[in-house]
N, CA and C of each residue as an Amber inpcrd file, in Angstrom:
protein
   195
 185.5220000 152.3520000  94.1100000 186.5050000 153.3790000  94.3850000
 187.5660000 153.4000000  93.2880000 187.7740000 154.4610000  92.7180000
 188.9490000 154.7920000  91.7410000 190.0570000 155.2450000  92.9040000
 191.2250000 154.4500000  92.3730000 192.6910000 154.8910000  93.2870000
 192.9960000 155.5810000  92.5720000 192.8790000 156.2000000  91.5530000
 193.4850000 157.2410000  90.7350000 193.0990000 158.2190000  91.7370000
 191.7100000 158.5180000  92.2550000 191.5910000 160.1040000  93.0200000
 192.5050000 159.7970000  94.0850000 192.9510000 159.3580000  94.3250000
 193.5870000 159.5140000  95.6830000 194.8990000 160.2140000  95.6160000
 194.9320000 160.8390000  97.1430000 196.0450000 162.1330000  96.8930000
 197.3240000 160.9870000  98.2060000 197.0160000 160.6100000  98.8410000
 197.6390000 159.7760000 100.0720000 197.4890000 158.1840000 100.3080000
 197.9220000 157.9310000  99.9180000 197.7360000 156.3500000 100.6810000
 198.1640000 155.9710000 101.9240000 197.2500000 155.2270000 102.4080000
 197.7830000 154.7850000 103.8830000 197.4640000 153.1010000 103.7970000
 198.6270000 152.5110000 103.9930000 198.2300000 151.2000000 103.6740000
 197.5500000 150.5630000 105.4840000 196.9600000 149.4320000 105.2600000
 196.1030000 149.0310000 106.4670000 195.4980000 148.0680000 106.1230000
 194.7420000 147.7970000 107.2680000 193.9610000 146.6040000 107.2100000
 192.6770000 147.4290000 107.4120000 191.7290000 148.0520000 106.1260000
 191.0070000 149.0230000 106.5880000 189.6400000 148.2010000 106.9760000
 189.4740000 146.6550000 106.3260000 188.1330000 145.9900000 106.5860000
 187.7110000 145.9460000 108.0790000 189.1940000 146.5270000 108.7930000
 189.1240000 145.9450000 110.3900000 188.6080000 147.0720000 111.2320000
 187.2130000 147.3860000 111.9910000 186.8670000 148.4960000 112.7140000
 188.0950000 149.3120000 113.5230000 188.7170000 148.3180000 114.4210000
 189.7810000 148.9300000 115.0550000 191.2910000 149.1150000 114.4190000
 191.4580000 149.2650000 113.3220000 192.2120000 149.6770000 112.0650000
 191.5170000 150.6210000 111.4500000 190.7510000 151.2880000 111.8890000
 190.2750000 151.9510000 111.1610000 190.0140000 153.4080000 112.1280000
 189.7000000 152.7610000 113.2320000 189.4870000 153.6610000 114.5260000
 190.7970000 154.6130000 114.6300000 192.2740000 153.2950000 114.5140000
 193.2370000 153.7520000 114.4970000 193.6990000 154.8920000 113.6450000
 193.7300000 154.5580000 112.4130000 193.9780000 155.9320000 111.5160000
 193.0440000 157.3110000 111.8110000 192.1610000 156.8300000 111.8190000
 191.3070000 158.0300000 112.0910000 191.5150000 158.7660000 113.2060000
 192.0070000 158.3770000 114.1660000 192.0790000 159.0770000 115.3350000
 193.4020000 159.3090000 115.3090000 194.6790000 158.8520000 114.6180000
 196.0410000 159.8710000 114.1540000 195.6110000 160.7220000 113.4170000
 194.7940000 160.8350000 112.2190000 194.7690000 162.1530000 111.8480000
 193.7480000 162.7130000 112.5840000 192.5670000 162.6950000 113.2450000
 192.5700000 164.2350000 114.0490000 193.2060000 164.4380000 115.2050000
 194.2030000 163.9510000 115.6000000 195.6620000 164.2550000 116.1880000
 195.9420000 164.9740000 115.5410000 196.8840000 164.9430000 114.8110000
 197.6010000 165.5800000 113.6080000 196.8320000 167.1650000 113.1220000
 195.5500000 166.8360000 113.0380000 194.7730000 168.1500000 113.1140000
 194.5810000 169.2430000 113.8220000 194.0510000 168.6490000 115.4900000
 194.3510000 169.1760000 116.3520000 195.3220000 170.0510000 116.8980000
 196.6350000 169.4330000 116.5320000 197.7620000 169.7490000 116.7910000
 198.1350000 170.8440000 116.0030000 197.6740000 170.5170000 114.6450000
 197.9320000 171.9410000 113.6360000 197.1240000 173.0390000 113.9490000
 196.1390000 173.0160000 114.5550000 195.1380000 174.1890000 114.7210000
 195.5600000 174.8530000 116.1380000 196.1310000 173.8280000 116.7410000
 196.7470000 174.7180000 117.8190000 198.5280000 175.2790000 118.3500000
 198.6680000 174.8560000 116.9080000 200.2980000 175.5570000 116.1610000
 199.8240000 176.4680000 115.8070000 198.6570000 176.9730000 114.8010000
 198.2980000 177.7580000 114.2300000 197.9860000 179.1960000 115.3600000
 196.8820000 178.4840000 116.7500000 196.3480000 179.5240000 117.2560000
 197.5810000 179.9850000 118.0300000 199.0980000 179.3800000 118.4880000
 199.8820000 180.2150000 119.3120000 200.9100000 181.1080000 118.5840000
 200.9840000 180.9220000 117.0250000 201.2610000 181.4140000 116.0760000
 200.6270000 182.8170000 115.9160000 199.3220000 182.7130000 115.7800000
 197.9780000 183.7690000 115.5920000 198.5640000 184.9230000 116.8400000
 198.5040000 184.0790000 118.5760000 198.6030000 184.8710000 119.4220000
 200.0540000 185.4890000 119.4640000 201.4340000 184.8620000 118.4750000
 202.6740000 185.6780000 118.9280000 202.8170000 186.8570000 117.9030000
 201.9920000 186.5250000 116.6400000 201.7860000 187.6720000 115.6340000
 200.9940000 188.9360000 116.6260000 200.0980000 188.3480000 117.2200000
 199.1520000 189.7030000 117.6910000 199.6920000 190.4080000 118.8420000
 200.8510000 189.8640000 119.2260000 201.8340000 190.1230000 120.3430000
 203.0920000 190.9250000 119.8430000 203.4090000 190.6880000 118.2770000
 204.3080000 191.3190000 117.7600000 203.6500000 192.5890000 117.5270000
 202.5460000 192.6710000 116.8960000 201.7130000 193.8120000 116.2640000
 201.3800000 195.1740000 117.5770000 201.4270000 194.1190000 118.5090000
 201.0630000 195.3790000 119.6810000 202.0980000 196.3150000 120.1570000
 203.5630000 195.4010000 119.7160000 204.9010000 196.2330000 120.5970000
 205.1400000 197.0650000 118.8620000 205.0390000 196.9670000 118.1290000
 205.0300000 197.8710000 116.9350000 204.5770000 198.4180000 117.4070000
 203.0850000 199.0320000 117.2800000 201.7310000 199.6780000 117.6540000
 202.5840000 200.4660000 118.5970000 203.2100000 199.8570000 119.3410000
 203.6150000 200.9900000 120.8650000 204.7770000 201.6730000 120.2280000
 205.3560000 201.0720000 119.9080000 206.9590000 201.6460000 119.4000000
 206.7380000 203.0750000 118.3210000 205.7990000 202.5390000 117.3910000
 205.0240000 203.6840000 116.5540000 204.6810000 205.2230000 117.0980000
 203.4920000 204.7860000 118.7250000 202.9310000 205.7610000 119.0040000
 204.4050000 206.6020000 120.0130000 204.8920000 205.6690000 120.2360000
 205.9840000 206.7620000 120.9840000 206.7420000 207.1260000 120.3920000
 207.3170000 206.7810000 119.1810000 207.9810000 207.6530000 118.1860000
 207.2800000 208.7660000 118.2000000 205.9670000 208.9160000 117.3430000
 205.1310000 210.3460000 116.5780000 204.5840000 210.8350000 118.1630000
 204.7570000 210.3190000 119.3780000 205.0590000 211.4250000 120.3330000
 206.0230000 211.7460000 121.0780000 207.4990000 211.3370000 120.4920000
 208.5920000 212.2250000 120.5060000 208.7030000 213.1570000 119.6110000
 208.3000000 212.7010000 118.3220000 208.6890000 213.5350000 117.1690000
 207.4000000 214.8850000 117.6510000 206.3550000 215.0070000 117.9330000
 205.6520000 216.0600000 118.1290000 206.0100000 217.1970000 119.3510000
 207.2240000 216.2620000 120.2130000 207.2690000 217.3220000 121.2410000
 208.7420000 217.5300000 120.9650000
């Protein structure tokens, strides 16, 4: 292994299975967690987009009548 590629270090006792279990299972925590920041993010954008959408269509049907 070259430590030059490395972008993160995490220091540990990595020879140890359950040191190893450990890190690994904080980051897909950490993952998890981002993907589902992401999806209530996704759903308040598509929640913003809809009251536009409405605000829009009832403008250009005031303005037509």
């Amino acid at each position: 292994c070259d430590p030059e590629e490395l972008d993160y270090i995490i220091p540990g006792n990595d020879d140890a299975i359950r040191a190893v279990k450990l890190i690994v299972s904080k980051m897909a925590d950490a993952v998890i967690e981002a993907n589902q920041g992401e999806e209530s993010l996704t759903a308040a954008d598509a929640n913003a987009d809809a009251e536009v959408e409405a605000t829009d269509v009832e403008e250009v049907a005031a303005d037509a009548e």
